[in-house]
GUZA-400503 format. One record per atom (N, C-alpha, C): residue in one letter; x, y, z. Coordinates in steps of 0.001 Angstrom, whole numbers, plus 500000, padded with zeros to 6 digits. Atoms other than C-alpha are relative to their C-alpha. Example, Ala and Ser with C-alpha at 12.3 -4.5 7.8 and 13.67 -1.06 7.14 Angstrom:
A500890498810500000/A512300495500507800/A500900501200500000/S499180498810499940/S513670498940507140/S499230501090500730/
***
This chain:
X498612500089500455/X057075576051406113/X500095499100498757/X499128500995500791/X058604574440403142/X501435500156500056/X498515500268499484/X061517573191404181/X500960500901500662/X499743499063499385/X063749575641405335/X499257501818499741/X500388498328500425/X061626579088403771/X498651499405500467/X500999500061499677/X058975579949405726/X498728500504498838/X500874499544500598/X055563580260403949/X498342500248500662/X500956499771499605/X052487582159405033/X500172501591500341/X500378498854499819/X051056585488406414/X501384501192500871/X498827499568499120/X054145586072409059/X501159499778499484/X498571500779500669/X056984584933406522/X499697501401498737/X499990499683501088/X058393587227403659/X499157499522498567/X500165500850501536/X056630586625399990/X500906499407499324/X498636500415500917/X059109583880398513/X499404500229498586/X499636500148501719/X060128583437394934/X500522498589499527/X500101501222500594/X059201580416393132/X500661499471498227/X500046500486501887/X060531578627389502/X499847498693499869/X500090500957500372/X060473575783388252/X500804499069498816/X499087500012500986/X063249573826386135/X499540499179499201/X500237500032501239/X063428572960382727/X500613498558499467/X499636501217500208/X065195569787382678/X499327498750500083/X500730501546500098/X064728566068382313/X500622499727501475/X500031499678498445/X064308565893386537/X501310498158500159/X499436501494499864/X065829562175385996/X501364500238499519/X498619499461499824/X069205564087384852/X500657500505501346/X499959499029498971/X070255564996388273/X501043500811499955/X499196498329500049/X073445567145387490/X499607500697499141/X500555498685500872/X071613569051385056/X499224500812500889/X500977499183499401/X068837569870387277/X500357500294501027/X499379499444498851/X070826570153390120/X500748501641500027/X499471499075500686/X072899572571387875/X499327501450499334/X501527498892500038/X069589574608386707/X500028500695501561/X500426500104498930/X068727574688390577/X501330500876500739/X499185498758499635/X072185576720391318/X500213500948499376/X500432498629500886/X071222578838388653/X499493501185500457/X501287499400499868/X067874579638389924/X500384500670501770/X499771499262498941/X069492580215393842/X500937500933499688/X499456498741500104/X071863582463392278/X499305501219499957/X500204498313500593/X069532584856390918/X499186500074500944/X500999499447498813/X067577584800394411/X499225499120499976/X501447501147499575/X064887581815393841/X499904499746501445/X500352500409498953/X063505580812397249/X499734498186500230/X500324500903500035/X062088577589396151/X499962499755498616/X500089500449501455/X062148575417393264/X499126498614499741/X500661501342500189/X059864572743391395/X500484499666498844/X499655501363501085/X060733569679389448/X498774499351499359/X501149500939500485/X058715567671387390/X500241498573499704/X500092501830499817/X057563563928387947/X499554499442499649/X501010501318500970/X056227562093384949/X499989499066500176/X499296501683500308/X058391559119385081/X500298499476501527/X499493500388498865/X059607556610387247/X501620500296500641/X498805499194499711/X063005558196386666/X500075500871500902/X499987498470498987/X062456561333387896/X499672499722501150/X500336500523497825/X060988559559391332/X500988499958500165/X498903500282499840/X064048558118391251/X501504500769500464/X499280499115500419/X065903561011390899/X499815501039501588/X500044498846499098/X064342563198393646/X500444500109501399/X499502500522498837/X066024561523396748/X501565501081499907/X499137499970500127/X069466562522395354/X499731502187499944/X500523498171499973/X067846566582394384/X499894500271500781/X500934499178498335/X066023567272397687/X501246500049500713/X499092500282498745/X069407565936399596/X500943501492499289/X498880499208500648/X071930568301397435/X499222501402499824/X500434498601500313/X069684571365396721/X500317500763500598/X499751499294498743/X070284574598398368/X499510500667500109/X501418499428499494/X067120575793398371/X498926498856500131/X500724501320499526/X063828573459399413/X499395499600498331/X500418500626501059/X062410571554396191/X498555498859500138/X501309500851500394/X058746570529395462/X499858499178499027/X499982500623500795/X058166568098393659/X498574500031498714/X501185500117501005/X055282568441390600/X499440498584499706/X500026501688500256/X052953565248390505/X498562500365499266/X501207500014500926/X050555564790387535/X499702498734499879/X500524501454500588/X048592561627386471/X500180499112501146/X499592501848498647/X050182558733389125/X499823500666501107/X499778499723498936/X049393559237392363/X501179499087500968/X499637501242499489/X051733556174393093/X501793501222500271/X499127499289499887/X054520559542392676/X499987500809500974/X499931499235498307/X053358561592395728/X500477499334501081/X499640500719498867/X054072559008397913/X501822499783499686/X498567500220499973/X057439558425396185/X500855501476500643/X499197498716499324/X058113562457396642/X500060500014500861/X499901499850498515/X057056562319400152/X501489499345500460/X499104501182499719/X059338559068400860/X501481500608499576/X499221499283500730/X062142561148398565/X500385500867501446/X499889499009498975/X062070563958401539/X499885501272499205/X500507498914500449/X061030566416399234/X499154501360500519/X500644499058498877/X059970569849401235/X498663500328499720/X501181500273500286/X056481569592399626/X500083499370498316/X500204500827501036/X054726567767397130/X498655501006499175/X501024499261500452/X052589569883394455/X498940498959499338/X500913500648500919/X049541568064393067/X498660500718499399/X501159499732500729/X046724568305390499/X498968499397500245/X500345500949499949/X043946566949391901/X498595499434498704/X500866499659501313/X041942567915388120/X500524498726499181/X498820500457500788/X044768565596386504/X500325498106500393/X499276500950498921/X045619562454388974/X498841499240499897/X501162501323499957/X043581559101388608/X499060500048501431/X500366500416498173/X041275558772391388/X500586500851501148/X499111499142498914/X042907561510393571/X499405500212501264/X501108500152498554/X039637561830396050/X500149498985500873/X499717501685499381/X040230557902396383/X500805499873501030/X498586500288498989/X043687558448397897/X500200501288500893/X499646499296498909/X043510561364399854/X500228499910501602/X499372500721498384/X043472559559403128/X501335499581499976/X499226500139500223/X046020557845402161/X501673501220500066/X499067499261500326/X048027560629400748/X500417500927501547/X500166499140498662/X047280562760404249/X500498499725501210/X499070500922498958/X048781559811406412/X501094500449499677/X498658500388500474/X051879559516404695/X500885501628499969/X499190498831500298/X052674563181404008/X499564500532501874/X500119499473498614/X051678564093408060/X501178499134500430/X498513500630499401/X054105561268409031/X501591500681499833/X498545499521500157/X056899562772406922/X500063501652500461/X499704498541500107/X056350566369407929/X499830500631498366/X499823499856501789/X055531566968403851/X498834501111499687/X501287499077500581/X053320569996403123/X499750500001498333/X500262500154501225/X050858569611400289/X499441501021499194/X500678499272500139/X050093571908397825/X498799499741498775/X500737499835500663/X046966571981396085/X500096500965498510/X500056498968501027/X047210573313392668/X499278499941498666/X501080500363500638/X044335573884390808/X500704500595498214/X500347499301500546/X044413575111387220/X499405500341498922/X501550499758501130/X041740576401384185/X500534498906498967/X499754501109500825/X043632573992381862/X499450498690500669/X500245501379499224/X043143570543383984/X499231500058500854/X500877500042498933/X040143571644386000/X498944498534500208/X500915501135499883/X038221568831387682/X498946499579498884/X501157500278500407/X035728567425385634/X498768500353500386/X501428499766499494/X032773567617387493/X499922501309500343/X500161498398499459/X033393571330388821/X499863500586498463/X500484499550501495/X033820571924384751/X498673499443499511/X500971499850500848/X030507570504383813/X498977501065501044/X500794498793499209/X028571572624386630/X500744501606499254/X499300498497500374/X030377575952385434/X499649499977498532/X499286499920501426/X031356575496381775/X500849499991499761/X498768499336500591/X034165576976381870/X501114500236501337/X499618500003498779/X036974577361384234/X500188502026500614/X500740498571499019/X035227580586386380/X500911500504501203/X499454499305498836/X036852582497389373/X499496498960501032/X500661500885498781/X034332580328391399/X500429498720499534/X499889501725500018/X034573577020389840/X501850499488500229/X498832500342499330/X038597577257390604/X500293500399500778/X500155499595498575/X038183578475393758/X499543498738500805/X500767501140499138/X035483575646394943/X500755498526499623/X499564500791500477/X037450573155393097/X501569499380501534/X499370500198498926/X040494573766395432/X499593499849501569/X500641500235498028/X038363574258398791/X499489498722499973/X500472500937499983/X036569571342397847/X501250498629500143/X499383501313499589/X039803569071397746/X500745500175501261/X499631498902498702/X041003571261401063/X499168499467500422/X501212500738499171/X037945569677402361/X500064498596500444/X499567501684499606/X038906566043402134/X501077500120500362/X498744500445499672/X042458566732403563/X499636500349501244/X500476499312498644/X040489569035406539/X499454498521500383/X501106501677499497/X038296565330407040/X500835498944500340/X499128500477499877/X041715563744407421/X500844500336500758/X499363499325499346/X042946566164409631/X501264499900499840/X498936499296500571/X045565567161407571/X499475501227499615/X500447498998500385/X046014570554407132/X501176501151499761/X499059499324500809/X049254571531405997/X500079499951498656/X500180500624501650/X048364572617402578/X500083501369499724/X499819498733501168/X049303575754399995/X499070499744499131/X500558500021501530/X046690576735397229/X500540500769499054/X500019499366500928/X047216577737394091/X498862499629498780/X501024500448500856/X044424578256391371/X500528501266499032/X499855499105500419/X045736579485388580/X499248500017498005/X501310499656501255/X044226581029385099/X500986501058499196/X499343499697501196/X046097582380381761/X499314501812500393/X500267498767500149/X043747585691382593/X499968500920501070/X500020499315498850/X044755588198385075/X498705499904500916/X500993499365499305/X041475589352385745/X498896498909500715/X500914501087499338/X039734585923386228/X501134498962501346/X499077500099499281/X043078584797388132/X499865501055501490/X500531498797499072/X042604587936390409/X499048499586500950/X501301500272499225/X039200586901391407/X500307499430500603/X499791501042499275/X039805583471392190/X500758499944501207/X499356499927498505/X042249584231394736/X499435500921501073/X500407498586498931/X040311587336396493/X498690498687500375/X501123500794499334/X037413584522396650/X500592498876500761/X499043500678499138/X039987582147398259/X500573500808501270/X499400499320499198/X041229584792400390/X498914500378500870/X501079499691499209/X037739585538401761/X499452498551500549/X500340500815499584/X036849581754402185/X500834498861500673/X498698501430499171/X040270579848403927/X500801501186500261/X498718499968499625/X043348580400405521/X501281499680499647/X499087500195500247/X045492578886404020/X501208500306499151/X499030499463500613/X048552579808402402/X500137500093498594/X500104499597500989/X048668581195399063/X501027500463498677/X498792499129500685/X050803580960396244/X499159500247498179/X500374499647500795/X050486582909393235/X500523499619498533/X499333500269501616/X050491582440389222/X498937500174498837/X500714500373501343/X049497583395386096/X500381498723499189/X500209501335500856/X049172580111384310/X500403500534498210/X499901499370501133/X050659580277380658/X500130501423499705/X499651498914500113/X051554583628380846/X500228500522498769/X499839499908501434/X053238583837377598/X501387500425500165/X498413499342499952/X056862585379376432/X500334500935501153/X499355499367498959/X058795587403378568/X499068501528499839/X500343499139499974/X057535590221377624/X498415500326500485/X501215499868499249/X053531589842378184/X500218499530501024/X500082501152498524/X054161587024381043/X500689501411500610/X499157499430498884/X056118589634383008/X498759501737500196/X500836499077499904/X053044592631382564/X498671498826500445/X501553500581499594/X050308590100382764/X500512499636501849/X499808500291498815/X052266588590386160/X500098501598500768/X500025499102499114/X052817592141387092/X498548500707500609/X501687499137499880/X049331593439387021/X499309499006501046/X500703501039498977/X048000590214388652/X500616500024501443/X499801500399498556/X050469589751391784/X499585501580500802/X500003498512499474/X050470593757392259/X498311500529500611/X501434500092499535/X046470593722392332/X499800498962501555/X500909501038498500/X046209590693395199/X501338500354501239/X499226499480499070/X049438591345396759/X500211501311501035/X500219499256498985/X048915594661397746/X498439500296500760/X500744500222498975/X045754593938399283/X500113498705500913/X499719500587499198/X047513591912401297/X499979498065499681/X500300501622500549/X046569588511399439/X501483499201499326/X499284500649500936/X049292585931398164/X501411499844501281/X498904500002498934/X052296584160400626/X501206499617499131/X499121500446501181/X054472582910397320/X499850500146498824/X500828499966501611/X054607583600393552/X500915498849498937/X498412500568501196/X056513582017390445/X499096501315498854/X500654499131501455/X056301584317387408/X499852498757499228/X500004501078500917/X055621581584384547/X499861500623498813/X499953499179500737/X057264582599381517/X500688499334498777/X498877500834501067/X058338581063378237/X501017501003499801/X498677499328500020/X061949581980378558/X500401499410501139/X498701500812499124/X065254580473380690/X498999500730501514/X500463499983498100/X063505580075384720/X501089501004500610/X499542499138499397/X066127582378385722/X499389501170499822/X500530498747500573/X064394585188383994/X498735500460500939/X501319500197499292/X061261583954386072/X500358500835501560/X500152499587498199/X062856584863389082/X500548501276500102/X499414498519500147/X064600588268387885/X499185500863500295/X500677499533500099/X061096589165387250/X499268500049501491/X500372500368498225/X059457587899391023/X500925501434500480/X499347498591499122/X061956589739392534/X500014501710499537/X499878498434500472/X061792593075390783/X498885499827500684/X501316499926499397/X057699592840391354/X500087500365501265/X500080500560498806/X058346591967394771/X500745501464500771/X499208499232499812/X061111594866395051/X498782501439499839/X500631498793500173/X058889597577393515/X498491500172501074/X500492500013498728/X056206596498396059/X500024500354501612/X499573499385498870/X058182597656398745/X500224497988501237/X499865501448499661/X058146593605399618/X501536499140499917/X498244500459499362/X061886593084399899/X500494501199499602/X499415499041500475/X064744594984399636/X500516500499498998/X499741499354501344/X065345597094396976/X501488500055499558/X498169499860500345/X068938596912395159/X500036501441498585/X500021499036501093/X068957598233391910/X498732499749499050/X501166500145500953/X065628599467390222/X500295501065498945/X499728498873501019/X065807601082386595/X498171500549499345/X500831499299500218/X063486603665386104/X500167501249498679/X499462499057500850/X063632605713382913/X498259500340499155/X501553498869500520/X060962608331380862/X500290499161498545/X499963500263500823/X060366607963377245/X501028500971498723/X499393498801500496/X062468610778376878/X499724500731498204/X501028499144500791/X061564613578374448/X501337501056499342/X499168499003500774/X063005616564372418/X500820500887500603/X499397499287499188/X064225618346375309/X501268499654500385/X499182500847499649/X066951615593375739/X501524500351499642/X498761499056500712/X070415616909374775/X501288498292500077/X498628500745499808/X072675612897375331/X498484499148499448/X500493500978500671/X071410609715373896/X499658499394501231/X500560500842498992/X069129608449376971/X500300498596500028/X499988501244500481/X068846605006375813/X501285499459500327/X498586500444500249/X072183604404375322/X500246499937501790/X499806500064498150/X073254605708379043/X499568499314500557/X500553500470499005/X070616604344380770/X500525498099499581/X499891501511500211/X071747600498379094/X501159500256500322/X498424500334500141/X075344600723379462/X499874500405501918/X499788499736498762/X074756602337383200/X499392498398500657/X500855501162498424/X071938599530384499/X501242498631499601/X499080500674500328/X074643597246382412/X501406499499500979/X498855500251499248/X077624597968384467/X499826500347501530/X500608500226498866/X075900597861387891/X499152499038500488/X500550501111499799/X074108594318387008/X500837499656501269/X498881500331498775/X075029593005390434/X500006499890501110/X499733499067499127/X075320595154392284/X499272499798501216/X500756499775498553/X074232594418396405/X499523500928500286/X500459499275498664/X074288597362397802/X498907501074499494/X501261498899500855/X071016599575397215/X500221501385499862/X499588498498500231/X071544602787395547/X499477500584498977/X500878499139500853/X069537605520394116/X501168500643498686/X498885499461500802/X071376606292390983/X498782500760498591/X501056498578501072/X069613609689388369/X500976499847499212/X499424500056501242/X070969609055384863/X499027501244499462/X500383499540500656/X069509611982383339/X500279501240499043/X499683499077501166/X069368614122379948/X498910500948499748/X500602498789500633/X067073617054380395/X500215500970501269/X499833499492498975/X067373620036381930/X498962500564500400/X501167499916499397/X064073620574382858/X499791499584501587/X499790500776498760/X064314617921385563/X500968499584500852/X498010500140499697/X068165616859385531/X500160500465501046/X498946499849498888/X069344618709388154/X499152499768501366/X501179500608498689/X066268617679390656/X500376499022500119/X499745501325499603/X066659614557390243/X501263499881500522/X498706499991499127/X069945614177390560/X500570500167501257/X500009499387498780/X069865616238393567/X499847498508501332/X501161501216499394/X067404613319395048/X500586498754500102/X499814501560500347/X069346610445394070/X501496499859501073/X498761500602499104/X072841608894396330/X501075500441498894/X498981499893501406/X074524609283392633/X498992500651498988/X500898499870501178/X073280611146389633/X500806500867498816/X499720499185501080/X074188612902386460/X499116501070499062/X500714498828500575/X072382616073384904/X501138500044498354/X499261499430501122/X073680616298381152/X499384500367499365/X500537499015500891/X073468618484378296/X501285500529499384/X499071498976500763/X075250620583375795/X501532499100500210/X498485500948499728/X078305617682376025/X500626499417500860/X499341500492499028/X078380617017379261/X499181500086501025/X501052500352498600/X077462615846382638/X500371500635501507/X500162499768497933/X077270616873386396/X499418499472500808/X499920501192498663/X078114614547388955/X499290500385500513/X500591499887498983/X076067614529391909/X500259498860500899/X499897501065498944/X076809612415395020/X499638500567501257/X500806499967498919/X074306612934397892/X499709501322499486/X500828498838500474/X072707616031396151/X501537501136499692/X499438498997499963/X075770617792395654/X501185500078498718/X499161500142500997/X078008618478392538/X501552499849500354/X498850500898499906/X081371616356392781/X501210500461498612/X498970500044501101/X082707616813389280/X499509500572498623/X500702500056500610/X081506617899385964/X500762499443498500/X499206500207501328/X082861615774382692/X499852499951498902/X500680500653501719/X082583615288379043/X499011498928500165/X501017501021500246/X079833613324377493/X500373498781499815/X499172501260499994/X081911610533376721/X501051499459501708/X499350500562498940/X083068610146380095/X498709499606501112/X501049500372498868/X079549609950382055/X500192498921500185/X500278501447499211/X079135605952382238/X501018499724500935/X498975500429499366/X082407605426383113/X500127500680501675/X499629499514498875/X082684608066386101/X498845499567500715/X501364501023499032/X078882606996387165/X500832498480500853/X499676500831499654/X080082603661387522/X501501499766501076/X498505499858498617/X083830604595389347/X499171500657501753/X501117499386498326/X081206606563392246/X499298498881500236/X501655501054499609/X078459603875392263/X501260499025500615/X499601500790499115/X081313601183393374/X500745500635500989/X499037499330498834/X083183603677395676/X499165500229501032/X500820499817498808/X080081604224397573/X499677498207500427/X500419501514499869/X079510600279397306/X500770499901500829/X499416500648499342/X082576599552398604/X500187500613501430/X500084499395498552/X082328602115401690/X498983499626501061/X501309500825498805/X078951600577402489/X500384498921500510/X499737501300499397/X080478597541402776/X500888500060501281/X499110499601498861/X083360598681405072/X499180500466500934/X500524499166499108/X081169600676406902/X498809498872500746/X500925501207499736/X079104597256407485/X498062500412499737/X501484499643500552/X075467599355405632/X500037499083498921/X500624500947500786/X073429597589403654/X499228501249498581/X500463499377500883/X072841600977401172/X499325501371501181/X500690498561500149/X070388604345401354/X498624499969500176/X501186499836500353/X067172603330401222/X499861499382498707/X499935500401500874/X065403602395398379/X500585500397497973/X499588499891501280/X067142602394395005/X499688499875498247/X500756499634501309/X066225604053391924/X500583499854498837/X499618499087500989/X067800604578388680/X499034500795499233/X500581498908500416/X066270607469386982/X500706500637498630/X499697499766501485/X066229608128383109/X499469500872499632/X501116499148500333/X064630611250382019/X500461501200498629/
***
């Protein structure tokens, strides 16, 4: 567990970020932190350079309304403050942290007393020293053995509430490391590409990586890590997580590259539709499409859909044609059906259809 969200093999995959503030502001980061549970976060981490931010995390952990780890680099004299804080775990580096072997007894008392799960988090930037001069370089194995190896002095302490993470800028050496973690411990597993990059690679490099270990069953938590606003981080988690079949699906947009056959401005539709259904609870297959090749299949297929062409569109609601209007009227009537079925699910106390598509073609 961290704190109230369970974590491990029998618990949903949560969704991790991490905020962006000076942690020693606490209505800012408090204010980040109802950001990040709006858009679905599970859990959130802070960061603990200073003696501020110690300071600070008593007043966070109590007010949050999701559980909050605390990030501890360099001082170890700050794990003990997070613990003491009531912080629902404490993340450390132990590549990074003075003497960190020194205090692991220590650290293993204090966080068993408070109930404080620790997580280990290794990664190719700040790898141990000594595991980097055996290797070279930071390897699949050498951040693998790096984490079992400090998993080893908390097992000798009989502590053994502990999360790994070992993470690495490159999918494919990221990948490894956890399938060789996943073959040599138990313990709970959260995932990350390290440095990822903009939104745009970070959200293909994180997809390729969690989608590879996750669906072989590997990984109990992720954060996407993404230069761009932490809410974005968790837009992305949860889609992943969604298209995995790993929670429930609301609204997924699915669209072609559409082609010459196309007779309405795809593009356009499909932004102004996923636009005015940002939101949206209840899960629903919704077929935006402009060819008639496929158009009226899909549609058919979908809870809601539109087949257009030659100026105009045809409704569909549960495979069956409803209405057929001008081209200038599709978004709008899409969107009058998509909340009329919303609001019946709700009356009707459903939670949707199954899983939910949109469909661009």
């Amino acid at each position: 567990m961290v704190g109230s969200v369970g974590v491990g093999s029998e618990y949903p995959v949560s969704v991790q970020s991490m905020t962006t503030t000076v942690t020693a502001d606490v209505n800012a980061t408090l204010q980040q932190i109802a950001e990040l549970t709006a858009a679905g976060c599970d859990i959130v981490r802070v960061a603990c350079p200073s003696a501020d931010d110690a300071a600070a995390l008593p007043a966070i952990a109590r007010k949050s309304q999701i559980p909050v780890i605390a990030d501890i680099h360099f001082q170890p004299k700050y794990v003990f403050a997070a613990i003491e804080a009531g912080c629902a775990a404490v993340r450390v580096n132990p590549g990074n942290i003075k003497k960190f072997d020194d205090k692991v007894a220590e650290i293993a008392q204090a966080a068993k007393d408070h109930g404080t799960p620790i997580r280990i988090g290794v990664n190719a930037g700040s790898l141990d020293p000594r595991i980097l001069r055996k290797y070279g370089k930071a390897t699949p194995e050498a951040l693998a053995e790096s984490a079992l190896w400090e998993a080893s002095l908390f097992a000798e302490h009989d502590f053994h509430d502990l999360k790994i993470s070992v993470k690495h800028h490159d999918p494919v050496v990221m990948i490894r490391a956890y399938e060789i973690l996943a073959e040599q411990c138990d313990y709970p597993l959260h995932l990350g590409v390290t440095e990822a990059g903009p939104a745009f690679q970070g959200t293909i490099k994180s997809a390729v990586a969690f989608g590879a270990l996750l669906r072989q069953g590997i990984g109990d938590t992720i954060r996407v890590s993404l230069s761009a606003p932490p809410v974005e981080e968790v837009k992305v988690g949860q889609q992943i997580l969604q298209s995995l079949n790993l929670r429930p699906r609301k609204l997924e947009i699915v669209s072609c590259p559409s082609c010459g056959r196309a007779q309405v401005d795809v593009f356009k539709l499909a932004e102004e539709v996923t636009a005015g259904l940002e939101g949206l609870e209840v899960p629903l297959r919704v077929a935006v499409m402009g060819c008639v090749v496929n158009g009226p299949g899909e549609a058919r297929e979908a809870d809601l859909g539109v087949a257009s062409g030659n100026g105009k569109g045809q409704i569909f609601v549960k495979g069956e044609v409803v209405k057929t209007v001008p081209e200038h009227k599709i978004v709008e009537t899409l969107l009058e059906e998509a909340m009329r079925i919303a609001e019946e699910a709700a009356e009707s106390g459903r939670e949707g259809t199954g899983s939910p598509v949109v469909t661009v073609s």
